[in-house]
Structures are given as structure tokens and as C-alpha cells.
N, C-alpha and C positions, 0 to 999 in steps of 0.2 A: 463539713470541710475536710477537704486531706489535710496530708501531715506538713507545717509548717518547718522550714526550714531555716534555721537563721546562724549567721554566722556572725561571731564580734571578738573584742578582745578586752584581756582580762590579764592584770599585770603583766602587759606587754607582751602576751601571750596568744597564739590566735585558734580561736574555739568555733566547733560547730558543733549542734544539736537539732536533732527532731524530735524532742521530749520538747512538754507544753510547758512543764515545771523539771529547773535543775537548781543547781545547789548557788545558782548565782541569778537566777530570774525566774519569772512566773507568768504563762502567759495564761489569757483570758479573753474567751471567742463572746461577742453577743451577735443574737440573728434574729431579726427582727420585718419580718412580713420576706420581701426584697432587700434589704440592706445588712449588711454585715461591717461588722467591727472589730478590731483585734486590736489588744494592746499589751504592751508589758509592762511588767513590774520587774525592777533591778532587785538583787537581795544584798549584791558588791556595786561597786563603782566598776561599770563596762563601758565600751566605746563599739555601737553597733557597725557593721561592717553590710553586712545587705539580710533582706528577711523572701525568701517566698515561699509560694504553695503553688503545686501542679496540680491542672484539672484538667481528665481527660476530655476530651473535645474531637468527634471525628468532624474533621473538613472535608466537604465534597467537593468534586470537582468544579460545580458549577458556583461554590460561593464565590460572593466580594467579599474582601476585610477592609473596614476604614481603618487607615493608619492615622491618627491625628502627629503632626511632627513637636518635637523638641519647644521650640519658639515663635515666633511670629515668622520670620522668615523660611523655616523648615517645609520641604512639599509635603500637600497634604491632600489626601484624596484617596476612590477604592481601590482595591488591587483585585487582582484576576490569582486564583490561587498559585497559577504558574509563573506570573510576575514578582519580579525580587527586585526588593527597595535597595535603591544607590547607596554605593559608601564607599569610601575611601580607602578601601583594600589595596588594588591595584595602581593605586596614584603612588608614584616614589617617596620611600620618608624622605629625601630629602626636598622635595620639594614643598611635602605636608608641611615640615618642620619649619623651612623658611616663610614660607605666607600664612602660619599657623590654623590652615583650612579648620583641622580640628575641634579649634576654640569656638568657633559661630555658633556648632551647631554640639551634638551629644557622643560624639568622636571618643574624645577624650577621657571620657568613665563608660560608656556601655560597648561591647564589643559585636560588630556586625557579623553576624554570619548569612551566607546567601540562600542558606534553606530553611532559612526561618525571618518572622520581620517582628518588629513592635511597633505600639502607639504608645504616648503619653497622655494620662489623663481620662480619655475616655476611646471607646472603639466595641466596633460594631462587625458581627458576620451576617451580610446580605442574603435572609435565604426565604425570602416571602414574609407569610403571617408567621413562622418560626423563625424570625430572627434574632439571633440573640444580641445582648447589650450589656456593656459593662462599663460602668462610670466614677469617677472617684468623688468626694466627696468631704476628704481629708488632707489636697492638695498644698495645708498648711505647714501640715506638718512632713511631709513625703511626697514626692511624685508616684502617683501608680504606673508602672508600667505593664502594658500586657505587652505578652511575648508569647506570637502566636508561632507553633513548633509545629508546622504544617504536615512533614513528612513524617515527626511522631505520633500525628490526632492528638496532640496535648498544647493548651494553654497554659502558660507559669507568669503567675500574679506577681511581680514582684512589689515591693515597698523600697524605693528608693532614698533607706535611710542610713548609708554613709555617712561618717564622722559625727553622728548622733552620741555624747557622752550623757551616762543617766548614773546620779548618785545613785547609794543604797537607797532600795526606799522610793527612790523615783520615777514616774511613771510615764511612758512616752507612747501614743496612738500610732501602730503599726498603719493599718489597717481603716477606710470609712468608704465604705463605695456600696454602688448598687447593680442588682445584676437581673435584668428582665428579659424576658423573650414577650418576641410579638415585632407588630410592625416597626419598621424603622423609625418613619418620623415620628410614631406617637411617641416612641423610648425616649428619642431624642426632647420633645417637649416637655416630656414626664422629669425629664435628668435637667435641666435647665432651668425649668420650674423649680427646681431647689432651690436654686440662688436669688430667684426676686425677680425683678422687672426693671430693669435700666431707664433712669428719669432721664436721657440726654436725648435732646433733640438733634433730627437730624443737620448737618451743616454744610454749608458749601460756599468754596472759597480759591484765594490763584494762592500757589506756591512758588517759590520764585526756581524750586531747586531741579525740576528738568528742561529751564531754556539755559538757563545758564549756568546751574551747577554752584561751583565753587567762585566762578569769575562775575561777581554782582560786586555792585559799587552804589553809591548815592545817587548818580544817573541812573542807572538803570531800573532801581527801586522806584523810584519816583515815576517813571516812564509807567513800567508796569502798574502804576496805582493810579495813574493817570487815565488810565484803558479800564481798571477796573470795575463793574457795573453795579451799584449797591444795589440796585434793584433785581439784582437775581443773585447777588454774592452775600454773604455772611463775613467772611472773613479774608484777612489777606497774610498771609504767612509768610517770614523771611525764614532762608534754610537756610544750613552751613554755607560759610564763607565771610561774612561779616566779622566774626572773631582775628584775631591773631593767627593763634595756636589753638585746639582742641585741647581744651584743658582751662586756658588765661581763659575762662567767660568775660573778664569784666577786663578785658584789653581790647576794645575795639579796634578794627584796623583803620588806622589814622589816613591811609593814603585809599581807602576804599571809601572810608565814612570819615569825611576830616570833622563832620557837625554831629558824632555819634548818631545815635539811633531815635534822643528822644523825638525831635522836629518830624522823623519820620510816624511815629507813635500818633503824634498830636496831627499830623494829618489823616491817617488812617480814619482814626475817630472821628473827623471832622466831616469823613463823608459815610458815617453811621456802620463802618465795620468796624469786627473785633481784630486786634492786633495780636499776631501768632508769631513767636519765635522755638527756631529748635537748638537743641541743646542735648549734648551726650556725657549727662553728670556722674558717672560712676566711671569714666576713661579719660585718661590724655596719650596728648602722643607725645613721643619720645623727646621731639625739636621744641618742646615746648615752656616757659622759663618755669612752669610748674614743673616740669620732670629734672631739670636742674638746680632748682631750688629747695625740692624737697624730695630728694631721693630716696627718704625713709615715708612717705605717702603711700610707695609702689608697692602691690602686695608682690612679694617674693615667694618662691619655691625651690628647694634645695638650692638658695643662694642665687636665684636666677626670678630676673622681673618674668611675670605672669600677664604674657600678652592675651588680649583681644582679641585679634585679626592681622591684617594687615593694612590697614587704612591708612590714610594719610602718610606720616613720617615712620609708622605703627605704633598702634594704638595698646598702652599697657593698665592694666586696672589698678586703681585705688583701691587703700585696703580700707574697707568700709568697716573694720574693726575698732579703729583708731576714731576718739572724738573730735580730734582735730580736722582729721579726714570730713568728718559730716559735718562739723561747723563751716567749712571752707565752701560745700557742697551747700548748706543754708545760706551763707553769704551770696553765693555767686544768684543764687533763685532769686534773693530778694530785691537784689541789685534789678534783676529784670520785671520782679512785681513794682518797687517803685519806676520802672523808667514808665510802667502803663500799660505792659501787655496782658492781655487777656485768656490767650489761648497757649499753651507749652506744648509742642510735638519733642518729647523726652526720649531720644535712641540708646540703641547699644547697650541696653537695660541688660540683658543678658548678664553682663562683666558681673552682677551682683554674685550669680551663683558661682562663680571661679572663685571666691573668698571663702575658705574654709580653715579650721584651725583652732576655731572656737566653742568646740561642741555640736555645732549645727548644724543640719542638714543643710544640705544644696537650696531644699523649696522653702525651709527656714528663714535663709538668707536671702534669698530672694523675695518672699513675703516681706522682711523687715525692711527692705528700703524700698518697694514698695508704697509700704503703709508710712516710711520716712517721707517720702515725696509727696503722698496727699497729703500728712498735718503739714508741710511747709507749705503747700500749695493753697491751702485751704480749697476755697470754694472758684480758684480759678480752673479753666479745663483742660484736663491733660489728656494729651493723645500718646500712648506708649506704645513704643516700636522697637522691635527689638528683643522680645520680654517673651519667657514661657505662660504660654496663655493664662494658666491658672491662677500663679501669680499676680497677674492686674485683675481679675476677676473684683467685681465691685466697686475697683479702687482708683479706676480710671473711667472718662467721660467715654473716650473712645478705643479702639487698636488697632491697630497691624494684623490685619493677618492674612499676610501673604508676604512674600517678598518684594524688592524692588520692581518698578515696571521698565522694562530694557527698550530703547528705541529699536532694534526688532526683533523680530517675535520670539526666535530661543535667545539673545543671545548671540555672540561671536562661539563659533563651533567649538573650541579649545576651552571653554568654561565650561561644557554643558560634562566634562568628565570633572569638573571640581564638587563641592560640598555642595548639600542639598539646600545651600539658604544661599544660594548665587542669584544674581539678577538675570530676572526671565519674566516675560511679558506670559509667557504660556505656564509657568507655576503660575503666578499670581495669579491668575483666571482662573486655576483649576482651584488655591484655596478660597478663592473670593465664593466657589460655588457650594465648596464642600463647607465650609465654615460660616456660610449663613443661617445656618442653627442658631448662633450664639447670638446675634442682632438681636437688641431690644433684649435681651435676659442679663448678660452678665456685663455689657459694653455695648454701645454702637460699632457696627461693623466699619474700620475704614480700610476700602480695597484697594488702596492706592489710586494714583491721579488715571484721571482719561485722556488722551492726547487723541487731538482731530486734527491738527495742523498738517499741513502737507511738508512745511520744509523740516529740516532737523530732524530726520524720523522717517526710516524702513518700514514700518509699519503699511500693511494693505489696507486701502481704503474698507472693505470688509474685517479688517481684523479690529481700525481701527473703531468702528460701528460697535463690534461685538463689545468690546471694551466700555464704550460708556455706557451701552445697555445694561450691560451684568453692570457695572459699577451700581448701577442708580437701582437695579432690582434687589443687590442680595447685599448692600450695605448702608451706611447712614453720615459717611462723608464721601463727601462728590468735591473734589481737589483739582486743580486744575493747571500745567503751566504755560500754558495756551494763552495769548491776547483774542482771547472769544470774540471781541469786539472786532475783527478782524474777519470774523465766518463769512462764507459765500452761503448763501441757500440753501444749500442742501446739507450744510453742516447745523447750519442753524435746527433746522427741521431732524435731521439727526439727535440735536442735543433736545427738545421739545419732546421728542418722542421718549427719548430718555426720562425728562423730567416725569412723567408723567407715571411713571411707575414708582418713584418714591414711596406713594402709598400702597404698596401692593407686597402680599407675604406669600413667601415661600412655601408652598403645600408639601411637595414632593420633589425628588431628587434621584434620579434613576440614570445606571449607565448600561451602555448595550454594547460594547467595543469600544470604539473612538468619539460614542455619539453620547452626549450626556441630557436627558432629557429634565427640564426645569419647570414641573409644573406651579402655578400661582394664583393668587385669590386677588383681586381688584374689582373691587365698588360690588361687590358678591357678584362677582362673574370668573368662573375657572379659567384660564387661557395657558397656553403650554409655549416656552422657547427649546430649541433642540440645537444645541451648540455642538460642535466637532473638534476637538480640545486638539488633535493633532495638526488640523488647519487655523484654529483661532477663530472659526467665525461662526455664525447665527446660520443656520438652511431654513 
């Protein structure tokens, strides 16, 4: 290994060293087959500040690098070596500042530069039977970032362990990842194979939140559930809008749901599906009596609440440090385990890691409420949205990963210059392809909904095709906010052909400019799709 870099501070002091061992820490390399380990030992009370190592790496012209992103909603897919990943350079502060683009995604701590890119977690250079791979391992205690310095031929490993404090004496894992060459997929099944085998079956169900969004009411639910078909659905999910405010869980809005939500519950069940509600428990929004009730909830930053985004009224994070905070957070779950729901689609997960303050790293904090939401959840199934992938690793039924689906296909032109976790029909397809690796290992894949409907939706009849093909090939929830029951024939036959790949795995993953070729294994038979990621559609 090269020379480890790490920077921290020490009564209030701020220190760098490329020594292994100094008079206030002790580092210590293990390497074992493939995998490497680093960790330190404190000898003072320090507060890590960030660690890496550079390894030279010549990039050739002809590689691809996978960039895995930030979060769930983060693009994710290969780059062409002359291709430079988006950011928020050029957007005005003052416009970052006010819609807090920054927050979504990793703005806000890692600094972009255009001649160089990163992944989080794991990432791959495309170069044949010599490909190389590098994976983390140790994503509990640090995120890995690689940071690929194209125009230097040098890769720099970092360990993203900010506000990491270690008594004397204590000892914190820099460092757990693995680093192979060879083919891509096999790297990929070799690094995923770490983590297990995902017991969730796959699911599929109507959501109510792309026909009507935030404007659902007790007619309209009901309508919707009325059209729904148990014999091909699983489950039926209410999205945001039945609430108050983002935040009041447990204030139903009286003039939307004057009968709350149980009658609806007990019908669901009554025609053999599971009952899915969403919810965004680590945020509220500002208008909400939770953010005027308890304004010591909101985690602050030099005196200033610590937004989310910009959602709703915007959306500010709970300081998940405080126990009152997580009781409040257990209360509102169990309120919806007794009302009878089955299924949790959990957003906005992200806000965990904006909470810092307390010794812990970003993926610290983020693992911890995490692993808070499965003990309260127990064995009900959570779909996490919103969440740096690693994070839910294990600890959820399903994920996100990709961003929202936009009725069309980029997007209105004027967002496609915002943050890289914006609503886009063409991300979401591009991670749904790239991040079918993780299907069945670490989470079921959910790619977002499929929309076939003609009204309410830009989408091309072709784009819309491609959509529920990949949905139903490279994930394990198939969502819907479509009245299916509603299909002409050739949707119907659309969605059939669909189905029919459920069982079928992803071999191979190949791009050739705009063309991304998808080869796959079904009933032991090879067959190949070649999608065109700049048109949206299947050739």
C-alpha cells in the first residue's frame, strides 16, 4: 500500500501525517488474499477529519469507470473517460442555497472537480478480462470513496471519516474493501456475495402517488382499490398526501380521510393484499405543528435549522441525537403497525447523515437509524428510498435505486442543470440497469413505477415499453399508478411480456456509446435487450 494520509484534530488543533505511527495514533495495515484492512489506534483523544491513500492507476482512453452515486436517487452508471460527472459548480449560490440542491445529494462535504469524478462504495474500470474492481466492505463505519484523477493516472482511496472522535486507546476501522481484477460481472458477483442473499420476494402492487400525487382523498383511494386486481397485485400502497403536514404522522387530514385510514386498511386485506403506507421519518417541514412545537427537535447548524431540500413547505431534519426525537419517530411507526399496514416505503432517509456532532461519522449515522427503523419495524417490510445504498444493505426488504420516474422522459429542460438526484425517467432507467447487481444480494431491486397509460404522461409509447421491460428484468418490485384494469391489448400484452422476465438474471452489462447492451439467463436460455439510454427505448 502507499502512504496513508490522514488528517484530524487534536486540542482543537488541526494535524496531518503520513507517518503510520505518531505520538497521538497508531496505524495498522492487514492484507489478506484480495481484501485490505486499516485501522487506527488513538494514543490522545482525536477527532478524524478525513484519511486517504493514492494509487497510481494509468486510465486509457478506451476505459469505462462506474460511478456508483451518493444515494438512492444519485445517477448512476459508466462514464466514457472524457465524460465529466454533473455538479453544481456552475448553478448560482444563490439559487443552491435557496432550494438547498446541495443537501439531496454529496454537494455539501465532497468537492467536485471536472477533471476528475468519484463513486461511493464500490466502482469499476471497464477494460476487458483486465478489469479492475474495488469494493467496500466496511461501509459501517465509513463510506469508501474512490476518486478516480483521470488526467493524474492516479486513483485516491479515501475513507470518509469526518467527525469520527476516538478516545485514547480507541480504536476506529479506516479501511475493509476489496480490490480484484478480471471480469466485470464476475467482480461484481464475487463483492455482493459478501453480504448474503436477500430472502425478499419479489412484489407487485398500485401506488397511488403518480396519478394523483399529493391530491388523494378517501374517494379516490377507494376508486383505486376498487380497479385493483389481486390476482396479479400484491400490494396496494398509499403515498404522501393523506397526512396533514410532513412531520404530524399521526394527523390524518380530516377533510381528505374524514374515516382515517383504518376502514381503508381493513379493506385492502379483505381482498388478500398487503397494506403499504409512506412516510418520511427522519424530516418535517417547516408549516408543520411539529416544527412549531418543537423547535429544539430541528437539528441546527451555526444557529441555523439544517434543511433537507426543498419539498413541500421545506423540509428540515430531526436531530436524531436526541431520545425524545426517536421516541416520537417510534411512536408515529407504531401508530401505523397498529392501524394494519404491512408494507413501509420509508423516504428522505438520507436526512440521517446531515446529523452530526456526536462523534460519528456520516455512515455511522446513517447505519444507526437504519438499524433503528428495522428493530421498530420488526418483521414488517421496508422499502427505503432516499438512503445511501450501503446503508440499507441487509436492513431493508427493498430500495430505491434510482430516482423518481418523471412523466417525460428527461424531465422539464431547466432541471436537467440541477443536482444529480432530480426527477428523470432516463436516470432512473440508466440506474435500474446499472444497479441490477445488487438484486437478490443485498435488497430487492425497486426501479420505480411503470406507467402505460396514455393520459397524464409525455412519455412515448416506446419509451413507455422500455420502462416496464427493464422494471420487470433488472428489479424485484413492479409498482404501478396506472388503473391496469383499464389496458387496451396491446398494453395488456406489453405488461405480459413484462411479466414474464421476472424470473430471469442479469448476465452481462455492456455499453457502446448511447447503446447499452443487457444480456440475460431465463429458463437456461441466454437472450440479449439493447436499449438506447439517450432515446429511452428497447431496438
Amino acid at each position: 500500500m502507499t502512504t496513508i494520509s490522514i488528517r484530524y484534530l487534536i486540542d482543537g488543533a488541526q494535524r496531518r501525517s503520513t507517518y503510520r505511527e505518531t505520538e497521538d495514533y497508531r496505524v495498522s495495515v492487514y492484507r489478506k488474499n484480495e481484501r485490505v484492512q486499516v485501522e487506527i489506534c488513538a494514543k490522545k483523544p482525536i477527532e478524524l477529519i478525513s484519511c486517504s491513500f493514492k494509487k497510481p492507476f494509468h486510465y486509457h482512453r478506451k476505459d469505462q469507470i462506474y460511478l456508483n452515486g451518493y444515494q438512492s436517487w444519485t445517477d448512476t452508471r459508466e462514464y466514457d473517460l472524457s465524460e465529466e460527472i454533473h455538479n453544481l459548480n456552475r448553478l448560482p449560490q444563490g439559487i443552491k442555497h435557496r432550494y438547498h440542491f446541495e443537501m439531496y445529494g454529496d454537494s455539501w462535504f465532497w468537492k467536485y472537480h471536472d477533471e476528475s469524478c468519484h463513486s461511493f462504495t464500490y466502482s469499476y474500470i471497464r477494460r476487458g478480462e483486465r478489469s479492475a474492481f474495488i469494493g467496500s466492505l466496511g461501509d459501517e463505519n465509513a463510506y469508501l470513496i474512490i476518486h478516480h484523477k483521470k488526467k493524474e493516472n492516479e486513483m485516491s482511496i479515501r475513507s470518509d471519516c469526518e467527525h469520527k472522535k476516538l478516545k485514547a486507546g480507541e480504536k476506529f476501522k479506516l479501511y475493509d474493501f476489496v480490490y480484484y481484477v478480471g471480469d466485470v460481472q464476475e467482480n461484481l458477483k464475487r463483492y455482493f456475495a459478501h453480504f448474503g442473499i436477500c430472502k425478499s420476494e419479489k412484489i407487485s402492487g398500485y401506488t397511488s402517488w403518480y396519478l394523483d400525487y399529493q391530491d388523494i382523498n378517501d374517494e379516490k383511494i377507494h376508486t383505486a382499490l376498487a380497479q385493483t386486481d389481486p390476482d396479479n397485485f400484491d400490494l396496494f400502497q398509499i403515498d404522501d398526501g393523506y397526512e396533514t403536514f410532513v412531520g404530524d404522522w399521526m394527523d390524518i387530514d380530516p377533510v381528505k380521510f374524514p374515516h382515517g385510514l383504518q376502514d381503508i386498511v381493513t379493506e385492502i386485506h379483505q381482498k388478500g393484499l398487503k397494506a403499504g403506507i409512506w412516510l418520511a421519518p427522519f424530516v418535517c417541514e417547516v408549516d408543520s405543528r411539529l416544527y412549531r412545537e418543537h423547535p429544539d427537535w430541528i437539528f441546527r447548524e451555526d444557529n441555523q435549522d439544517v434543511y433537507a431540500g426543498s419539498n413541500w413547505s421545506g423540509d428540515v431534519v430531526l436531530d436524531l441525537r436526541k431520545q425524545e426525537v426517536m421516541d416520537y419517530i417510534r411512536e408515529c411507526l407504531q401508530y401505523y403497525i397498529d392501524t394494519g399496514f404491512d408494507f413501509f416505503k420509508l423516504d428522505f432517509l438520507y436526512a440521517a447523515a446531515l446529523v452530526h456532532g456526536n462523534g460519528k461519522t456520516r455512515a455511522e449515522m446513517m447505519r444507526l437509524g437504519m438499524k433503528f427503523l428495522r428493530e421498530v419495524l420488526k418483521n414488517k417490510l421496508i422499502l427505503g428510498c432516499g438512503v445511501p445504498l450501503s446503508s440499507a444493505f441487509n436492513l431493508v426488504d427493498y430500495c430505491r435505486i434510482g430516482p423518481d420516474v418523471s412523466l417525460e422522459f428527461d424531465d422539464v429542460f431547466y432541471m436537467r442543470r440541477m443536482h444529480r438526484e432530480r426527477i428523470s425517467t432516463k436516470t432512473t432507467l440508466q440506474n435500474t440497469i446499472y444497479r441490477s447487481c445488487m438484486d437478490g444480494y443485498v435488497f430487492g431491486c425497486d426501479p420505480d413505477v411503470f406507467l402505460l397509460r396514455d393520459d397524464q404522461i409525455k412519455l412515448s409509447g416506446k419509451q413507455r415499453r422500455a420502462l416496464v421491460t427493464l422494471n420487470h428484468l433488472c428489479g424485484s418490485v413492479y409498482l404501478t399508478s396506472d388503473r391496469v384494469g383499464e389496458y387496451d391489448d396491446e398494453k395488456k400484452t406489453w405488461l405480459n411480456e413484462a411479466r414474464k422476465l421476472t424470473d430471469a438474471s442479469v448476465t452481462s452489462v455492456k455499453r457502446t456509446k448511447d447503446l447499452i447492451t443487457i444480456t440475460y439467463e431465463l429458463h437456461g436460455q441466454e437472450s440479449r435487450l439493447v436499449y438506447d439510454r439517450e432515446k429511452g427505448v428497447l431496438l
